[in-house]
C-alpha positions as a printed Julia matrix, in Angstrom:
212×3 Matrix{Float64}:
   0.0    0.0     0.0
   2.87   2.5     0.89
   4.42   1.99   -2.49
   1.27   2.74   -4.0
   0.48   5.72   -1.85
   3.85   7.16   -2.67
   3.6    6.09   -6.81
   0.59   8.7    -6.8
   0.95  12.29   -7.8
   0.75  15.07   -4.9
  -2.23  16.44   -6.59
  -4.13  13.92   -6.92
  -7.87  14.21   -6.74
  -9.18  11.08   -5.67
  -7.4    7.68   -3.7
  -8.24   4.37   -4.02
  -7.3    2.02   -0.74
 -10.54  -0.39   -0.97
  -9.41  -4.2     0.66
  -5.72  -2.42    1.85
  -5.59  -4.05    5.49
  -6.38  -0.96    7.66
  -7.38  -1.13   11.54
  -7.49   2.72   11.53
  -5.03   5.55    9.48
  -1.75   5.82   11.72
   1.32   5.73    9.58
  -1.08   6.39    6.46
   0.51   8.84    3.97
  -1.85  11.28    2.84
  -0.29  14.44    4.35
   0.92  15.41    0.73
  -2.7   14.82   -1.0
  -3.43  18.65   -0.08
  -5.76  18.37   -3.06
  -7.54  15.05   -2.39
 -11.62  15.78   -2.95
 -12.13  11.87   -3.0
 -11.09   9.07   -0.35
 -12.03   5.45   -0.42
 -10.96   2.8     2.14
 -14.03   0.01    1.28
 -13.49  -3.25    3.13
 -10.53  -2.43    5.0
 -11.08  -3.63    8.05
 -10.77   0.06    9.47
 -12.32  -0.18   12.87
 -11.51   3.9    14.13
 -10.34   6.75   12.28
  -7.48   7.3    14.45
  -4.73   9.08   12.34
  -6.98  10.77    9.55
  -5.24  13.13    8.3
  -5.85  16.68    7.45
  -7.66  16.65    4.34
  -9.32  19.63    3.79
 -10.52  19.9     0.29
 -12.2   16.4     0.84
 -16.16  16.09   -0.05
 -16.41  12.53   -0.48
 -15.32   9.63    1.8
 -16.24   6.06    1.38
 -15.89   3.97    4.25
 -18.09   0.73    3.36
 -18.01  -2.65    4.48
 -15.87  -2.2     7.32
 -15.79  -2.55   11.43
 -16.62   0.63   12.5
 -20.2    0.05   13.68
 -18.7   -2.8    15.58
 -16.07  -0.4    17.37
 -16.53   0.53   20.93
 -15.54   4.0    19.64
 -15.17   4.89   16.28
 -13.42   8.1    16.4
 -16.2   10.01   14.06
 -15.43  13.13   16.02
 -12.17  13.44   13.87
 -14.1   13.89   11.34
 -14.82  17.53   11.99
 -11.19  18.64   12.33
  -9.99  16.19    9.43
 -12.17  16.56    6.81
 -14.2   20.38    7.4
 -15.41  20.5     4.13
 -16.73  16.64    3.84
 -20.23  16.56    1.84
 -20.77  12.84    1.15
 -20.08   9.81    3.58
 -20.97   6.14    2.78
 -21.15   3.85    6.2
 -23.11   0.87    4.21
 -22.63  -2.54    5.6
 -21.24  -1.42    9.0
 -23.28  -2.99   11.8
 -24.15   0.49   12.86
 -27.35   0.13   15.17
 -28.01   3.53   17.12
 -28.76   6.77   15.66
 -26.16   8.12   18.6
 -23.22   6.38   17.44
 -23.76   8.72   14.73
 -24.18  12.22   16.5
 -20.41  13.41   16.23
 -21.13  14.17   12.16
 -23.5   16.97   13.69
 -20.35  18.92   13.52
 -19.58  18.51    9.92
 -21.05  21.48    8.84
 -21.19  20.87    4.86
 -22.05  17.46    5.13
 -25.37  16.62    3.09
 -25.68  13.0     2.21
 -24.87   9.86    4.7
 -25.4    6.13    2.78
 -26.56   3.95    5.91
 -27.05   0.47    2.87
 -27.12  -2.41    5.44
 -27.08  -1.47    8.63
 -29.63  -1.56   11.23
 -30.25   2.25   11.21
 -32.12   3.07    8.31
 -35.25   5.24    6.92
 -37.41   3.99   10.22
 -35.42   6.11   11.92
 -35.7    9.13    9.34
 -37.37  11.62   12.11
 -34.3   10.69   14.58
 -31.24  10.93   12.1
 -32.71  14.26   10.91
 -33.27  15.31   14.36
 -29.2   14.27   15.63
 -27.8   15.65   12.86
 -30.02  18.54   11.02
 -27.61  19.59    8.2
 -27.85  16.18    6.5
 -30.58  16.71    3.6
 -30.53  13.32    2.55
 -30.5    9.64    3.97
 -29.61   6.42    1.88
 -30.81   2.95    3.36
 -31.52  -0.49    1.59
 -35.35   0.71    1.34
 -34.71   3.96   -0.39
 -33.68   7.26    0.39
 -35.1    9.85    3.01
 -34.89  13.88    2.66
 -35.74  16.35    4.82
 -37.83  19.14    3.75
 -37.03  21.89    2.74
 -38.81  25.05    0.92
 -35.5   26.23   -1.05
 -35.7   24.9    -4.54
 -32.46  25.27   -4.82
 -31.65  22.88   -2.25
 -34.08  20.05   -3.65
 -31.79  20.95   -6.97
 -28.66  20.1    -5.45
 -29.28  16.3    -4.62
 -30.79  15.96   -7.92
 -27.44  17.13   -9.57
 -23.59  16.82   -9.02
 -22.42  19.55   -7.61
 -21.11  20.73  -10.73
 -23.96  20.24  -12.27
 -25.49  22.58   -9.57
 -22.4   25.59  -10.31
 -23.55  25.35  -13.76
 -27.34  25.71  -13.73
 -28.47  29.66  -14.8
 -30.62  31.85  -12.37
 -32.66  31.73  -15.05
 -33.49  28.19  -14.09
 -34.53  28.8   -10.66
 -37.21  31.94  -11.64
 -40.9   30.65  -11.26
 -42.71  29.86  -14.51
 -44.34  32.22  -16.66
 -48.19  32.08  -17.18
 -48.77  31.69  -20.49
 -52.34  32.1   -20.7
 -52.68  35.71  -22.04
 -56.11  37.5   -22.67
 -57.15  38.5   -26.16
 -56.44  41.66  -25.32
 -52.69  40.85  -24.37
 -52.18  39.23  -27.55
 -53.33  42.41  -29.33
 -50.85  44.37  -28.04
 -48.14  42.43  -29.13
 -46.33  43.78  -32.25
 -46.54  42.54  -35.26
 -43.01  41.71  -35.59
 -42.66  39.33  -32.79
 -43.42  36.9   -35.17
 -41.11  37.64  -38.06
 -38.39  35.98  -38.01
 -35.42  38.28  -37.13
 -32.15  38.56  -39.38
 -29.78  39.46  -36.4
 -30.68  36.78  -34.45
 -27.96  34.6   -33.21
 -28.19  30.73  -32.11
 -28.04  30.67  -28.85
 -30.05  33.64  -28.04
 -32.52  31.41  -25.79
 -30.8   29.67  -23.55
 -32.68  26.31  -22.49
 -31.49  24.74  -19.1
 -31.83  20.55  -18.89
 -31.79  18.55  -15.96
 -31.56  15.18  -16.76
């Protein structure tokens, strides 16, 4: 594993560890990935979090099929101080049974998704996950995921997209919809030449947003 670690660029965006024997990340070498956005460590073994480095342009850490939901303590309060900027965390498979053994992500502030696939916390428990940790928007379980709700629209956007997706999409995109139902005497008021074509016209000119 250290030769692979070390065979890696310095600015490399995402790591791949999944099935490296891990009990926790002392003596890992990540220090240098001061541009990693991506970390997996899938059926490791990892049993605490002990050692996590600081990461802190990380968003995405995968973490399945491991011990930690078998751990007396799982260290998730390193989290916070390791990883600041963390927005997606999959804990599938990981014996996790209490919705407390889960409260130390409260203080990962950007955090929005959690993947509980698995483990005996799941959707029944929606109103008590949401509760324990309010900043996640959505919960994944074997039976489907759970959001909270929420009135911003661009919020229910954001799980629907990648997050670039989401630093793409126009304002334009978010405005409400336009009736389109206009009296007769709307439509007479309209100029004539709104529907001649128009020579100067350019494509692009009407920009159309998809979400797909």
């Amino acid at each position: 594993m250290y030769g692979y670690l070390w065979d890696q660029p310095a600015d490399s965006k995402t790591i791949i560890l999944d099935e490296f024997p891990l009990a926790d990340f002392c003596d890992i070498p990540l220090t240098r990935f001061t541009d990693l956005q991506c970390l997996s460590a899938n059926a490791c073994g990892v049993s605490s979090l002990l050692g996590l480095t600081q990461l802190p342009n990380l968003t995405y850490l995968q973490l399945n099929d491991n011990l930690l939901g078998y751990s007396t303590d799982p260290h998730f309060e390193i989290l916070a101080t390791a990883t600041p900027n963390l927005k997606r965390l999959t804990l599938a498979h990981k014996g996790i049974s209490t919705v407390d053994f889960l409260e130390p992500l409260k203080n990962l502030s950007a955090l929005h998704t959690v993947d509980l696939f698995r483990n005996s916390v799941n959707r029944t428990h929606s109103s008590e996950l949401f509760r324990v940790i309010p900043q996640v928007m959505r919960w994944t379980g074997e039976d489907g995921d759970v959001e909270s709700e929420s009135d911003e629209e661009m919020n229910d956007l954001t799980w629907l997209l990648s997050d670039d997706d989401v630093d793409h999409i126009s304002d334009s995109a978010l405005e409400p919809d336009v009736d389109e139902s206009a009296s007769d005497a709307d439509a007479d008021e309209i100029p004539d030449t709104a529907s001649e074509p128009d020579g100067n016209r350019q494509d692009g000119d009407d920009d159309v947003v998809m979400l797909n």
